[in-house]
C-alpha positions in Angstrom: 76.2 94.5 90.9 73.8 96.5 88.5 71.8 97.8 91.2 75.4 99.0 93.0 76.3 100.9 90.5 72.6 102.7 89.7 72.7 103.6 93.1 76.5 104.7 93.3 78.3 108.0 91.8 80.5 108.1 89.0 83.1 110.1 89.0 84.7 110.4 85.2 83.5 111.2 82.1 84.9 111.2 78.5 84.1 113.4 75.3 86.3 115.3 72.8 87.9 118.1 73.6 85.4 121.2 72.5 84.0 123.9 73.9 80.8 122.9 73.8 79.3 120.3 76.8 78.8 116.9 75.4 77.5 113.8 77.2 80.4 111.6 77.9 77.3 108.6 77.1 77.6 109.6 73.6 81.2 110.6 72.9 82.7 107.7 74.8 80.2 105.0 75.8 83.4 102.8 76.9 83.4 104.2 80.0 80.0 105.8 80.7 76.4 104.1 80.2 73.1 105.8 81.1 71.3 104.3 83.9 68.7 106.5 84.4 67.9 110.4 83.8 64.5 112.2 84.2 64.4 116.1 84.5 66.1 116.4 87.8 69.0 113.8 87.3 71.2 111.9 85.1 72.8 109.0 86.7 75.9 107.7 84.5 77.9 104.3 85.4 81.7 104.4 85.2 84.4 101.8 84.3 87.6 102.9 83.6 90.5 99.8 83.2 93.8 99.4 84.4 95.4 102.8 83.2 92.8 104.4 81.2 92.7 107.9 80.0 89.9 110.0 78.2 89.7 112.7 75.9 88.8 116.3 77.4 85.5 116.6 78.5 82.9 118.0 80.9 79.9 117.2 83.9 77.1 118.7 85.3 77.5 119.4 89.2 76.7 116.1 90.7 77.1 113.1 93.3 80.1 110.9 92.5 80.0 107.3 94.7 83.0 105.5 94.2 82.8 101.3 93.9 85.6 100.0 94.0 89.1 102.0 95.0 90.8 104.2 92.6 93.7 106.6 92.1 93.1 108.8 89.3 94.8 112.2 87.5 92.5 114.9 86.3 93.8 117.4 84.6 91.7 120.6 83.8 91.0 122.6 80.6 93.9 125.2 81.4 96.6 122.0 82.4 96.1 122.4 86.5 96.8 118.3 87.6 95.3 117.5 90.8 95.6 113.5 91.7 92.5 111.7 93.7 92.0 109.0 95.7 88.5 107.4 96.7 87.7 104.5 98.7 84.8 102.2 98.1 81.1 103.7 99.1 83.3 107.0 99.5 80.9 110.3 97.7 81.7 113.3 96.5 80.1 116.8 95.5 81.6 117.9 92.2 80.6 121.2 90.7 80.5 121.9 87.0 83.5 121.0 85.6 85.4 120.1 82.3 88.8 118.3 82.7 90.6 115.0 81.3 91.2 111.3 83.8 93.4 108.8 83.8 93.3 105.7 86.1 96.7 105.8 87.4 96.1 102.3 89.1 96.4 98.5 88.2 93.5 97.8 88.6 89.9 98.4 87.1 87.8 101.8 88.9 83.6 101.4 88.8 82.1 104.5 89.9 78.2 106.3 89.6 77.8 109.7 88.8 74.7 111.5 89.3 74.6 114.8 87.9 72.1 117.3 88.8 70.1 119.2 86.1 67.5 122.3 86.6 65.2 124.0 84.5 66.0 127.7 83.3 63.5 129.4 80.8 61.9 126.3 80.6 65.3 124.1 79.0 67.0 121.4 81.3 70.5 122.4 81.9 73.4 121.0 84.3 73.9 123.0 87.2 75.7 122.7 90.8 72.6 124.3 92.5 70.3 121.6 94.3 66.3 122.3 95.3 65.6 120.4 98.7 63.6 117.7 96.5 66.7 117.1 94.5 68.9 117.0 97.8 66.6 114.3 98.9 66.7 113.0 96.0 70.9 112.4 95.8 70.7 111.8 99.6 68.9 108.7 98.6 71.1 107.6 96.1 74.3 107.9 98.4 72.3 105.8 101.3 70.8 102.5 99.0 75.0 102.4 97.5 75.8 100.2 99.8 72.8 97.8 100.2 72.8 94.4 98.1 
């Protein structure tokens, strides 16, 4: 179950609403746990229960591979809602972005989220830009999910 979820996306993240980024690890390690990161990645397990919300917060661009099924609310820093729906194994691309969840189901949602960083003037940042490594990289990720 471990490995699934390295290997998976994650799709939700949780922090305090500011405008500065913060890693949802830190600000709300209920529902997100470091799995891995190096200079190219951060890969971030997600567990949201039975009707779950979190605080405003944001993500790099990244990979989101859903675990288990989930119906979820996200509402964005200027109050647009959009509803999702994922399927397990199911991925997503997900730009930058900076929004609030709730689980809107009954039951629990696991997801991985593996957001993509660069270098600029020598400092890792998030960004929604991937080098071909990096594609390869994800491409991997999305591929080993569904393996035991």
């Amino acid at each position: 179950m471990l490995s699934k979820l390295f290997w998976a996306g994650a799709l939700v993240c949780l922090a305090a609403a500011c405008s500065v980024a913060q890693d949802p690890t830190k600000v709300e390690p209920k529902h997100y746990k470091l799995n891995f990161e190096n200079e190219h990645v951060q890969v971030v397990s997600v567990y949201y229960g039975p009707h779950e919300k979190s605080a405003m917060h944001e993500h790099p661009g990244g990979v989101v591979v859903s675990l288990t099924a989930a119906h979820l609310r996200f509402t964005d820093e200027n109050g647009k809602v959009r509803e999702v729906y994922s399927k397990p194994g199911e991925s997503r691309w997900y730009p930058p972005f900076k929004h609030r969840v709730e689980n809107l189901g009954d039951t629990a949602y696991e997801a991985v989220y593996v957001g993509i960083k660069q270098k600029v003037n020598g400092v890792v940042t998030p960004t929604s830009a991937m080098d071909e490594e990096t594609k390869k990289i994800v491409a991997g990720y999305v591929a080993g999910a569904g393996r035991p």
